[in-house]
N, C-alpha and C positions, 0 to 999 in steps of 0.2 A: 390343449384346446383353449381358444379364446374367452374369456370371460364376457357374460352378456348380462345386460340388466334385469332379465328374466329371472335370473339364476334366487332362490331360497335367501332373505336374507341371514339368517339365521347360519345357515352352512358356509356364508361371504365371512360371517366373523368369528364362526369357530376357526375358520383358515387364518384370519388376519392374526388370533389372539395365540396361536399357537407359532405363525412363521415370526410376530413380528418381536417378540423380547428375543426369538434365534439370533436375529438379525441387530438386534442391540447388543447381544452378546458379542457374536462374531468386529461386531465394530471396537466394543474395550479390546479386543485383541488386537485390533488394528492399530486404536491410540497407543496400544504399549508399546510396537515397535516403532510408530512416530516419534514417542516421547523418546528413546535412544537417537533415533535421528538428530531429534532437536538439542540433545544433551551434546551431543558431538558436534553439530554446528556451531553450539554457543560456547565450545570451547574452541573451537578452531578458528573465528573472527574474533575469540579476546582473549587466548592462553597459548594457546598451540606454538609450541617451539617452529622453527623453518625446516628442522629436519627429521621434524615427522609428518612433512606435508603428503611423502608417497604412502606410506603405510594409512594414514587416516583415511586419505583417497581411497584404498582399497575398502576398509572397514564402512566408509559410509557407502560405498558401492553394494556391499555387502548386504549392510539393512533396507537400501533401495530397493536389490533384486527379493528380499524378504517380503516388503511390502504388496511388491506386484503378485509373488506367488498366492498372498493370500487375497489379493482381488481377484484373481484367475481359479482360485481355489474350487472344482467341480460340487463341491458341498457348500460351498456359500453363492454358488449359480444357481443350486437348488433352492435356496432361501430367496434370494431377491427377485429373479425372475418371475414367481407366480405375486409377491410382494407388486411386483411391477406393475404385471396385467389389471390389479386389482384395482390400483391407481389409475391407469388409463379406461378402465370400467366405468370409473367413479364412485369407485367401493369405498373410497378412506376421503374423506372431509379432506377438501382443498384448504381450508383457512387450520387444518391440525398442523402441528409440529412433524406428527409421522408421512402426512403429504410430500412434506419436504425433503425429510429425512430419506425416503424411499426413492421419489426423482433426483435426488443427488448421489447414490447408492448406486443406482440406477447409470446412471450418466457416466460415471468413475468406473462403473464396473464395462460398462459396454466399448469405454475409451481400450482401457486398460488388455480387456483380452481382445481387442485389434492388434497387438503387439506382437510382432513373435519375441522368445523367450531370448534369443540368439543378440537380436536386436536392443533388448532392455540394458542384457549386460552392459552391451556397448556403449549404449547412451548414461548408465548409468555413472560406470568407471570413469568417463568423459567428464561427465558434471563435476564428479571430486575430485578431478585434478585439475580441471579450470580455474577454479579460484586462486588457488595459490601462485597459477601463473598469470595470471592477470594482476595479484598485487606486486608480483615480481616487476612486471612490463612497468606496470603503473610508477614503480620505484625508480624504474631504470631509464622511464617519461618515453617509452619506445614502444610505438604502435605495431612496429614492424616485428618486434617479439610476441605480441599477443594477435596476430594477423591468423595466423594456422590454425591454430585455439578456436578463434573466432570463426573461422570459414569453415570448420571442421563442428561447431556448434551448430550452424546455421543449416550445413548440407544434413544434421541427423533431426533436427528439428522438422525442415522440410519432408524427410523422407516417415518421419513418426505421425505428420496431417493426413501423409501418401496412404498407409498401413489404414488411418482411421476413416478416411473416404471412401478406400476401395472395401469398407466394411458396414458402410451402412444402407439402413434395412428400408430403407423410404426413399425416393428421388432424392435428390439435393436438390432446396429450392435455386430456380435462376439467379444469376447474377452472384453469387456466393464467393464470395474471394477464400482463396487458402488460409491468408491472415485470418479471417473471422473465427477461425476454428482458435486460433491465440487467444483475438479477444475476447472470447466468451468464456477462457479459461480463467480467466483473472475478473472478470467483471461480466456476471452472465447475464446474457440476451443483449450483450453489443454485437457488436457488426460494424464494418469498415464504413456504409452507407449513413447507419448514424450517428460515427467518429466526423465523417466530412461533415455532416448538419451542425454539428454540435463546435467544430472547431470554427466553420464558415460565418457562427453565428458569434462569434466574441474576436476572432482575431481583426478583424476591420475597426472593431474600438479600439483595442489595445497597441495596434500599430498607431492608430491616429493619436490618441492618448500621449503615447509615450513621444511620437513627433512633436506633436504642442507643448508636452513639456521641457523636448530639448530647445525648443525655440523660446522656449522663457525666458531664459536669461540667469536661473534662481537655481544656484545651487547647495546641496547642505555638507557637502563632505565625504568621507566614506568612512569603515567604521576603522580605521588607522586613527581616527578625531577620536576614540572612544576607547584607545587602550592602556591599558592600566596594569602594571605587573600584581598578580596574585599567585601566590603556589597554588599547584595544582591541587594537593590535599585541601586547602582552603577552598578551593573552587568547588573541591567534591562537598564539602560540609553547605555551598552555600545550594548547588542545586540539589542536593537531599534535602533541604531545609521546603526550597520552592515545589517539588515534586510532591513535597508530604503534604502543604497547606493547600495544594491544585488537588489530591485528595488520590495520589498512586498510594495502592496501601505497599507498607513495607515489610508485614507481615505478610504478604504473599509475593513478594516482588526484589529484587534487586537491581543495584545499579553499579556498573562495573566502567572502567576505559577501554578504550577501545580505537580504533584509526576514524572510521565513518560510523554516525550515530547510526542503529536500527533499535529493532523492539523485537522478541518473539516472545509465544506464549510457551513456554518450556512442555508443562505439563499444568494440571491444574493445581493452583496454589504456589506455581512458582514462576511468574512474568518479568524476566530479562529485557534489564535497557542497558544501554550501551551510550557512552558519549567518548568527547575526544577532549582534551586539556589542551591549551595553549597558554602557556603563562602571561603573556602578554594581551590575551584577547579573552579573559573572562566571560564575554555575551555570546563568545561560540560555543562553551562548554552549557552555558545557561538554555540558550533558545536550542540547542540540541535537545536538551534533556527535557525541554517544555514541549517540544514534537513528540519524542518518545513515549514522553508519559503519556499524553491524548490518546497515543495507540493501545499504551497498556494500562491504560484505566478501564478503557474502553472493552479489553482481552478481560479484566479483572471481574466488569460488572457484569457479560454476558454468563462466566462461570458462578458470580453468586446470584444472579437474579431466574437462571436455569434449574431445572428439576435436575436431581442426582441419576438418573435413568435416561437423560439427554448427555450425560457427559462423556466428550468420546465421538458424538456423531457433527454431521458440520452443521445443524443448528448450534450448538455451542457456543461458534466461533461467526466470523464476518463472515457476512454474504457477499462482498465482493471488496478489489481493492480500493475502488474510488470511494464507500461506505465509512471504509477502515478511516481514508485519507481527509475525510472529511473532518473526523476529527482533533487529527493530529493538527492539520491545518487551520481550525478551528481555535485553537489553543495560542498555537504559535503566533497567525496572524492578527487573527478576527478580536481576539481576548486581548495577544501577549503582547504586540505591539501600538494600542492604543495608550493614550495619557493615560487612564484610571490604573491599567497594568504596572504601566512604568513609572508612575510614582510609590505606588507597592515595592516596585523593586528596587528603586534608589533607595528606598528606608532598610531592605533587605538588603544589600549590599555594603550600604553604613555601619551594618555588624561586623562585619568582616574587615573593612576597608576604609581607612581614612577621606578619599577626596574621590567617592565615586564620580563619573557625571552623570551630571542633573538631565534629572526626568525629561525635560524638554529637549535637550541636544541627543538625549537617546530619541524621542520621539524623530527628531528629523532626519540623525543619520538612516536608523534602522529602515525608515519608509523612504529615504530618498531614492529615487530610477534613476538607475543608471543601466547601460546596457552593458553584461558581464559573460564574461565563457564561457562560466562552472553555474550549472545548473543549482546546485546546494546554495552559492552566496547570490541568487537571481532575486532581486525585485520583484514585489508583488505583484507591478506592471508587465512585468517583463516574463514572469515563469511558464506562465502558459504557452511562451510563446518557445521555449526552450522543449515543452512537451511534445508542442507541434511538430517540432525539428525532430526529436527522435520517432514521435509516431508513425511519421508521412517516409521516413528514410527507409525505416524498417519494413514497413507494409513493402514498396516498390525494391526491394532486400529480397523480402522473402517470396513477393510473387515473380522472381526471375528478373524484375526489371535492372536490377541494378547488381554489380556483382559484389562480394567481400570486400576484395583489392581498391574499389572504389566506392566504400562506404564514408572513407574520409572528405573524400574529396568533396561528395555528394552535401554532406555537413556542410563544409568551406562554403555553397553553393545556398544553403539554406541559413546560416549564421547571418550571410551577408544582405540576404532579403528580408531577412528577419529584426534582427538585430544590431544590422547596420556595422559589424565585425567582421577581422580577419582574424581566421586561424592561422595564425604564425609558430608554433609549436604542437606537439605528441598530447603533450597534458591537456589542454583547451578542446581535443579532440573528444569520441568515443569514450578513449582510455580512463574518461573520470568516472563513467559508471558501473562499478561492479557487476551489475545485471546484464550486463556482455557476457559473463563471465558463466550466467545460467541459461540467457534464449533472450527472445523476444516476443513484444505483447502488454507489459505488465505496467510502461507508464501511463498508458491511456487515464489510469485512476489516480495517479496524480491531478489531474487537470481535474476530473470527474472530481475530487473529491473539494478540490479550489471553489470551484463553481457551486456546488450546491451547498456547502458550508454559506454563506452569509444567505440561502434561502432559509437555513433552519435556524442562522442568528434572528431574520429579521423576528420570526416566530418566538426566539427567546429572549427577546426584546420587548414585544407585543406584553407577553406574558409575568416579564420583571423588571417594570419600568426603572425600579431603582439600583438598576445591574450595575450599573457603573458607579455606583455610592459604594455597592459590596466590595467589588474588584479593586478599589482605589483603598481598601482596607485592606484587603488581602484574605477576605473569604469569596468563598467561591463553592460553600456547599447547597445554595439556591439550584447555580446553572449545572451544577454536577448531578443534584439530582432532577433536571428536569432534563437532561440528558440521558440520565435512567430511564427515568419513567415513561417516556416520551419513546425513544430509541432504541438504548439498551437489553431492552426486558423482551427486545423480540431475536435475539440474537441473529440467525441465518437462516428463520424460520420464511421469511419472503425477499423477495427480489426488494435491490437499492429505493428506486424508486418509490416503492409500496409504503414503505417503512418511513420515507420520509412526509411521505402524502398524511398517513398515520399520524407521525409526531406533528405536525406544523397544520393540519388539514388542508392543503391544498402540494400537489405534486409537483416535482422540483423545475425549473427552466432555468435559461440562462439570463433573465433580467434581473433577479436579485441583484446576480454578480454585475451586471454592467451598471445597475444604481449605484451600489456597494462603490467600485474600483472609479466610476466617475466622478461621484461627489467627493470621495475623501480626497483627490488629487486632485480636483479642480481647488476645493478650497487650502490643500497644501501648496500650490503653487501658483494661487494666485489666477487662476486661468478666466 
C-alpha cells in the first residue's frame, strides 16, 4: 500500500532504521563484485596479454551477469521498494545522503529488472569482447573490421531503452527521445532538449572564434616545436613527481602505462591511472597524467571526505560524467596550461632534462587552434566542437535516423561544417574512440564538464587571489583544498548543478566559459 503523510511518524522510522543499513548491507555486496569487475578491467587496458582476450571476455561477462542477479535479487526488491515509497512520501530528508542513496538504488534497480535475464547475457558477453576488437580494428586503422561490433552494439543498446520503456510505471513525458534514457545514465536529468540548448549556446562563439583566429595570420607551431627525447622510465619519474605535488595520493593510488590515458576507482584505497610514454613527446605522457590525476584526486577525496557506512553506495563516487570531467579538465586546462603552471613545469622538467623548452613556447604551442581529427590532441577552441560531432551523430544513430554503415560518413559531414576537415583515413574516424567499443551517450560530459570548469575557476579565483603566485611555485594545496571543501565533501550526494551552485554560490551557465575561451584568445592572438 502507498505510503501517505498521515501515517505515525514514529512507525515511518522504525521502518526506515530497520530497511535502511539492510540496504547498505546489500550495497557492500554489490561494491565487492564491482570491485572484481574493476580489478579485471584495469588489467585488461594495461596487462592483459592478446590471447586471453576470449577467456577474460567470458569472466567479465560473468561478474556482469552476477551484478544484475543481485539487483533483480527478490530479497533486495523487498528492501528497496518500501525504501522507495518512503522517499516518494517524503519520509527521508531530501537534502540526507539516504535521499540519494535510495533514488539511485531506486533508479538502478527499476532499469535493471526491465531486463530479461536472456538478454543480459547477451549484452553482457558483447561488451567483453568489444574492446579487444576495437583495439584490434584500431591497430589494423580499419573501420570496416570493427563495423559489426559496432552495429551489433548499437542494435542491443537500442533494444535494452525498448525493454526499459515498455516498463515503465508512469506516462513518458512528451516529446522524450530514446537517446535521453543514455543521457541521463551518464549525466542525470539531461535530455537531448537541453544537449541542443546548451550546445546552441557556445558553438556560434566557438566557430566564429576559431574563424577569427584562422584569419589572423598568427601562428605558434604545433607540439612537433616541443619534442625532446626522454625515456620513458624518466617520464614516469617526472609525472609521479607532478601528480604527487597536484596532491594524487600514492598511498592510495597508482600509476601504470598504458595505450589511451583513463582513471578508475579500483576499490577504495586503490585509484588507477593510466598514461601512455612516447619518447619523443614527454608533455603527452605529462598532461595525460595531469587529466588523470584531476579524476582521481577527485575518486580519492570523495572516499576520504565520506562516512565509512556510505562506502559502497553511489554517493561515494560522482554524480555524473560532466562533474567528474570538470575536474580533470580543470587541471589539465584551466590550471595546467597557463604561464603560472608552465613555469612550475619547465623548473620540473630541468630535473630530468637538460634543454627543456621554455615556459613561454610551451604556453603557445599547447594553446595554439588549430583544427585536428583526434578528439584527445583537439584545442581548447576546438574540443567542444569535436563533442558536438559525436553527440548529434549518435543521438540521430540511435533514434533510427541514421544507420551504422553510415555513421562514418555522417562524421565526414560534420568534421567538415565543423571543423573545416576532411576525413581522409579509418583512424581520423569513429575508430579513435574506445567508447564505440561499450554504447553511446557518455561524451555529452566531456563538454559539460569543459564548460562549467572555468564557472567554478572564476569562484576559485574570487576566493585566492594569489593562485597564481602558488601555482608558479608548484603548490597547489590552497586550490586542492578548496576543491574539497567546496565540492568534494558532497560526493553524489546531489545532482551536478546543485553541487556546483553550493561550491561557487551561484549555478553554473555557459557564460563563464564564453568569457573564459574569449578573452584568453582574443589576447593570445591578437584579435
Amino acid at each position: 500500500m502507498p505510503r501517505t503523510a498521515a501515517e505515525p511518524e514514529a512507525i515511518v522510522m522504525a521502518e526506515f532504521e530497520t530497511l535502511y543499513p539492510k540496504l547498505l548491507e546489500k550495497l557492500r555486496e554489490m561494491a565487492n563484485v564491482a570491485t572484481a569487475q574493476n580489478m579485471l578491467n584495469w588489467d585488461m587496458w594495461t596487462a592483459m596479454p592478446t590471447a586471453a582476450a576470449d577467456t577474460r571476455a567470458k569472466v567479465v561477462a560473468y561478474f556482469a551477469d552476477k551484478s544484475h542477479e543481485l539487483e533483480v535479487d527478490p530479497r533486495y526488491a523487498e528492501i528497496i521498494t518500501p525504501l522507495e515509497e518512503l522517499r516518494k512520501a517524503g519520509k527521508i530528508d531530501p537534502e540526507s545522503a539516504a535521499w540519494q542513496v535510495v533514488r539511485d538504488c531506486w533508479d538502478s534497480y527499476w532499469w535493471e529488472q526491465s531486463l530479461p535475464k536472456e538478454f543480459v547475457a547477451e549484452r553482457n558477453l558483447h561488451k567483453a569482447a568489444a574492446y579487444p576488437i576495437w583495439e584490434n580494428a584500431k591497430e589494423a586503422k580499419s573501420w570496416a573490421n570493427f563495423l559489426p561490433t559496432f552495429a551489433k552494439t548499437i542494435a542491443l543498446s537500442r533494444q535494452e531503452v525498448a525493454f526499459v520503456r515498455s516498463n515503465l510505471q508512469e506516462p513518458e513525458p512528451e516529446g522524450l527521445s530514446p537517446f535521453d534514457y543514455l543521457l541521463d545514465h551518464y549525466d542525470s536529468g539531461m535530455t537531448c532538449a537541453k544537449a541542443d540548448a546548451f550546445f546552441a549556446s557556445i558553438i556560434p562563439t566557438l566557430v566564429s572564434l576559431r574563424e577569427r583566429i584562422a584569419g589572423s595570420g598568427i601562428r605558434y607551431g604545433t607540439t612537433s616545436d616541443l619534442q625532446f627525447v626522454m625515456n620513458p622510465r624518466v617520464q614516469a619519474a617526472v609525472c609521479r613527481r607532478v601528480a604527487k605535488q597536484m596532491g594524487f595520493d600514492f598511498d592510495a593510488g597508482v600509476l601504470v602505462r598504458t595505450t589511451h590515458p583513463f582513471s578508475i576507482p579500483i576499490h577504495r584505497g586503490h585509484q588507477g591511472i593510466a598514461t601512455r610514454y612516447l619518447a619523443r613527446d614527454p608533455l603527452w605522457a605529462v598532461y595525460g597524467v595531469v587529466h588523470e590525476a584531476g579524476h582521481g584526486m577527485y575518486d580519492q577525496a570523495c572516499e576520504r571526505l565520506l562516512s565509512d557506512d556510505l562506502c559502497g553506495t553511489s554517493v561515494a563516487y560522482q554524480m555524473s560524467y560532466g562533474m567528474h570531467e570538470t575536474q580533470s579538465r580543470l587541471w589539465e586546462r584551466l590550471i595546467g596550461t597557463g604561464r603560472p603552471f608552465l613555469e612550475y613545469l619547465e623548473r620540473t622538467l630541468r630535473r630530468y632534462h637538460r634543454a627543456p623548452p621554455s615556459a613561454e613556447a610551451m604556453y603557445k604551442v599547447l594553446n595554439n587552434v588549430r583544427s585536428s581529427h583526434i578528439r584527445f590532441e583537439a584545442c581548447e577552441v576546438t574540443y567542444n566542437l569535436h563533442v558536438a560531432i559525436r553527440h548529434q551523430t549518435e543521438r540521430e544513430l540511435f533514434e533510427g535516423r541514421l544507420d551504422p554503415q553510415d555513421f562514418m560518413d555522417a562524421w565526414r559531414v560534420k568534421y567538415r561544417e565543423y571543423l573545416g576537415l576532411e576525413i581522409t583515413c579509418d583512424s581520423q574516424g569513429p575508430l579513435q574512440d574506445s567508447h564505440y567499443s561499450d554504447g553511446l551517450g557518455s561524451f555529452l560530459g566531456y563538454s559539460l564538464g569543459n564548460v562549467w570548469g572555468p564557472h567554478i575557476m572564476e569562484a576559485v579565483r574570487r576566493d585566492i587571489p594569489h593562485l597564481d603566485a602558488s601555482v608558479r611555485l608548484g603548490s597547489f594545496g590552497e586550490v586542492r583544498e578548496w576543491l574539497a571543501t567546496r565540492l568534494y565533501k558532497y560526493g553524489g550526494q546531489f545532482e551536478p548543478e546543485k553541487v556546483i551552485a553550493l561550491g561557487t554560490g551561484s549555478a553554473p551557465t555557459t557564460d563563464a566559459f564564453k568569457r573564459y575561451i574569449t578573452a584568453k584568445y582574443e589576447d593570445l592572438y591578437k584579435l
